[in-house]
N, C-alpha and C positions, 0 to 999 in steps of 0.2 A: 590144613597143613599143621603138622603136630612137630615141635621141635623141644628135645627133652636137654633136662639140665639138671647142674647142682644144686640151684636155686634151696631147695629145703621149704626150710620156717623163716626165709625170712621178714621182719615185719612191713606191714602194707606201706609206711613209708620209704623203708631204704628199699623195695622193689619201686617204688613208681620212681622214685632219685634214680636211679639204673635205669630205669624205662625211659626219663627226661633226657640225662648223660645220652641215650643212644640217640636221641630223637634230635640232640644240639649237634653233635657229634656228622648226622648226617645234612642238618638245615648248614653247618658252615662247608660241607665238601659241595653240598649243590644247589643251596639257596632258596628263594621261593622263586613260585613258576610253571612248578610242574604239576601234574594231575595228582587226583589223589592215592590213584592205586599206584601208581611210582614210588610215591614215598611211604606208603605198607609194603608195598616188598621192600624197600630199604630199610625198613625196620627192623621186618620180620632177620633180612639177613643177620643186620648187625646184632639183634637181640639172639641170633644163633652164635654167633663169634663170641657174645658174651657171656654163653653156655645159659640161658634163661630158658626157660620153659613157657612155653606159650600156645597158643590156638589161634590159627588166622579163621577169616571168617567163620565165625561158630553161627550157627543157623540159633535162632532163636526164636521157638512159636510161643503163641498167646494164648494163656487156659481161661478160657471163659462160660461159665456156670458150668463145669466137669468136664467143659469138654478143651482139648487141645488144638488148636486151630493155627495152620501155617500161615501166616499173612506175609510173608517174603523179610522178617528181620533179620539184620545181620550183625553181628557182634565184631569190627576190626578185626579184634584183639582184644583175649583174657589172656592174662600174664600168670601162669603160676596158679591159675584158679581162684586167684585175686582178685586181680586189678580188672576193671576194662579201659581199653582206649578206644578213645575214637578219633578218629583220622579228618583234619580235612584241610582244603584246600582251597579258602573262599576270602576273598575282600575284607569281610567281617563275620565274625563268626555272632552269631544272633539269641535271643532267648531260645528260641526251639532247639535250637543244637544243643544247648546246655538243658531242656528240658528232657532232650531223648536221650542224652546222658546218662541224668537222674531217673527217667525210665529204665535202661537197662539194669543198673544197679538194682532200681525195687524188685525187678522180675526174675532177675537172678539172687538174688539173696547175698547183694558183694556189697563190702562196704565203700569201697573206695573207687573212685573212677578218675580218668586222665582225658580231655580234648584235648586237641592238640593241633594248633591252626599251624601249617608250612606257609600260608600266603605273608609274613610278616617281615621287614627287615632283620630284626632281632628274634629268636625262635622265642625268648623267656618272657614275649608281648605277645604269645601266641599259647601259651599254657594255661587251661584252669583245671585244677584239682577240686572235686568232690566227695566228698565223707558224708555218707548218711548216718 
């Protein structure tokens, strides 16, 4: 899903602060609880209403010795050709989650990336930002 915007040049922090803004915005209308793909579409909406440009599931293969191999990855959300987030919706979110984070980031050549845990009372206990 592709949804275009004014977005521009803006810099990788005051997009992922817009990305955060949308992602609180939607954790106080409906809390934690729900699945994960519930709250990417409620993302994806509200980052359209905010005129942001972005990419819902971007397919993401693995090049290994030339060669380009599907292995079923999937990128949330790039923001603007920026940011990535990742989506979830878990008790605790764990080393690995934050390692496949910083995985997509290397394989994409993006500095900045966003998790983003809905299972939390407060959403801003459920953010961690990444800068390679």
């Amino acid at each position: 899903m592709l949804s275009h915007s004014a977005t521009g040049n803006l810099l990788h922090k005051e997009l992922s602060d817009q990305v955060i803004g949308a992602a609180i915005e939607i954790h106080r209308q409906l809390g934690p609880g729900l699945l994960e793909s519930a709250y990417q579409a409620c993302l994806a909406h509200e980052l359209s209403l905010r005129g942001i440009l972005f990419v819902s599931q971007l397919d993401l293969p693995l090049t290994y010795k030339g060669v380009q191999l599907d292995v079923g990855y999937r990128i949330d959300l790039l923001i603007d050709d920026k940011v990535i987030v990742e989506l979830k919706a878990v008790e605790k979110v764990l080393p690995i989650h934050e390692a496949q984070l910083l995985t997509y980031l290397r394989l994409l050549r993006k500095p900045v990336g966003l998790l983003l845990s809905f299972f939390v009372p407060v959403l801003k206990d459920g953010i961690i930002r990444r800068v390679l």
